[in-house]
Structures are given as C-alpha cells and as structure tokens.
C-alpha positions in Angstrom: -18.0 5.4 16.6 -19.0 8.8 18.5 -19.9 11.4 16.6 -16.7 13.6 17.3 -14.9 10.6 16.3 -14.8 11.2 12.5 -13.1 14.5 13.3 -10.1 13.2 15.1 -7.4 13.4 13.0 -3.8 11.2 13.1 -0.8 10.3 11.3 -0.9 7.3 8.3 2.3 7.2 6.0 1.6 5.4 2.2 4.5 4.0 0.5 5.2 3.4 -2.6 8.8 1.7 -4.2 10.6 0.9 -7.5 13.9 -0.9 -7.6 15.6 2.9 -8.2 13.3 4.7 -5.8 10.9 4.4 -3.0 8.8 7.4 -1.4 7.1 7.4 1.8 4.4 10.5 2.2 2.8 11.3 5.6 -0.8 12.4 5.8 -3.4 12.8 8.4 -6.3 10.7 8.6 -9.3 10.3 10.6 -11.0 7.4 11.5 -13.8 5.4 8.8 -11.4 7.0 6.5 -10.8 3.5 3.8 -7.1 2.6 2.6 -7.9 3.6 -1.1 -9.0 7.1 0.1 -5.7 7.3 2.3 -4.2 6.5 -0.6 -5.8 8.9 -3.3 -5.6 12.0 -0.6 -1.7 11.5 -0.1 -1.2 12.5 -3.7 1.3 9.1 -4.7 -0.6 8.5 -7.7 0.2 11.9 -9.4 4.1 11.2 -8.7 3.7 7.3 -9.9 1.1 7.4 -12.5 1.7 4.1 -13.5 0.2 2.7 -10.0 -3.3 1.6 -11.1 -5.4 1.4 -7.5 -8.0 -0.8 -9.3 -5.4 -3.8 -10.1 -2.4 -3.0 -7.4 -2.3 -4.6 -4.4 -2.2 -2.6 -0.9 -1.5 -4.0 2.2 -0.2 -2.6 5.6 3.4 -3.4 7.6 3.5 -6.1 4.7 -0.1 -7.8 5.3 -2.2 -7.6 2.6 -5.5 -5.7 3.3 -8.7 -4.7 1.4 -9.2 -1.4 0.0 -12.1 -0.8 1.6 -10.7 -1.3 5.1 -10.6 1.6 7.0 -7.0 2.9 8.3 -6.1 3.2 11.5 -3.3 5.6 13.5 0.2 4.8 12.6 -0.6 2.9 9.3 1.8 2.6 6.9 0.1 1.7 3.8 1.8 0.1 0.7 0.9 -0.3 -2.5 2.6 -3.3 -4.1 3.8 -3.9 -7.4 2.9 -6.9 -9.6 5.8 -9.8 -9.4 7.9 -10.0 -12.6 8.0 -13.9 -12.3 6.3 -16.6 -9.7 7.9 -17.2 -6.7 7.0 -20.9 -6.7 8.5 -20.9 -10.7 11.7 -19.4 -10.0 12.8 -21.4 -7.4 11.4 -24.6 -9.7 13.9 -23.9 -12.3 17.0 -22.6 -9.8 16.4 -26.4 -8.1 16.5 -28.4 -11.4 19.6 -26.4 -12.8 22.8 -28.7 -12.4 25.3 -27.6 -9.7 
C-alpha cells in the first residue's frame, strides 16, 4: 500500500435483513479499513441492536468472510442472522414424511 493509499476513499454498502425488513446503508471507506469497522462506522447496529458482531456472521455478495478482512470498493457487506433450524434437519424430516 502507498502512503496516500489509506486516504482514498470509495463506496461499501452493509446490509442487514429481517423477514419484515431489510436496510441497506452506503458508506465510504478507504482501503485497510476491516469488515467489522465498515460495519460499526455505517451505524446498523444502533438501528438493529439485537445484531451482536461478536457471534453474527458477515460475509460479502453472500460469501462468508472474516471480520478482520479488509473491505474493498463496491462491497456489500452482510451481516447474517443465525438459522432457526438446520438445513440438513429440515429437509431429513420433509423426506421421511409420507406423501
């Protein structure tokens, strides 16, 4: 990285949904900036307090990523919610019921 490099700014979006309502914010980033920080500075957690960074899962364009990865121009970073039921479960017991 130059040095003028951590001064550039450009656009990430962070995302954010709930059966009733999803929110996408735009912010500007600049580069070594991590996904958690992207995250923090868009200000989703004070309008979804219930999002707990530490134990959600955050990928990007619906590939999980590390928090500590940095972000990169055009990002859209989601924060997933934890899954009600397992996948593999579900489909286990839709399979065995009678037709």
């Amino acid at each position: 990285m130059k040095p003028n490099d951590r001064h550039e700014e450009f656009a990430v979006e962070v995302a954010y949904a709930l059966p009733e309502r999803q929110l996408i914010l735009s912010l500007q980033a600049h580069a070594g900036m991590r996904l958690d920080e992207a995250v923090r500075r868009s200000g989703i957690l004070e309008r979804f307090p219930e999002i707990d960074l530490e134990r959600s899962r955050i990928g990007v364009f619906g590939k999980l990523r590390r928090p500590d990865e940095q972000v990169r121009p055009g990002d859209r970073i989601e924060i997933y919610r934890p899954l009600i039921a397992d996948p593999k479960e579900s489909r286990r017991r839709r399979a065995a019921r009678p037709r």
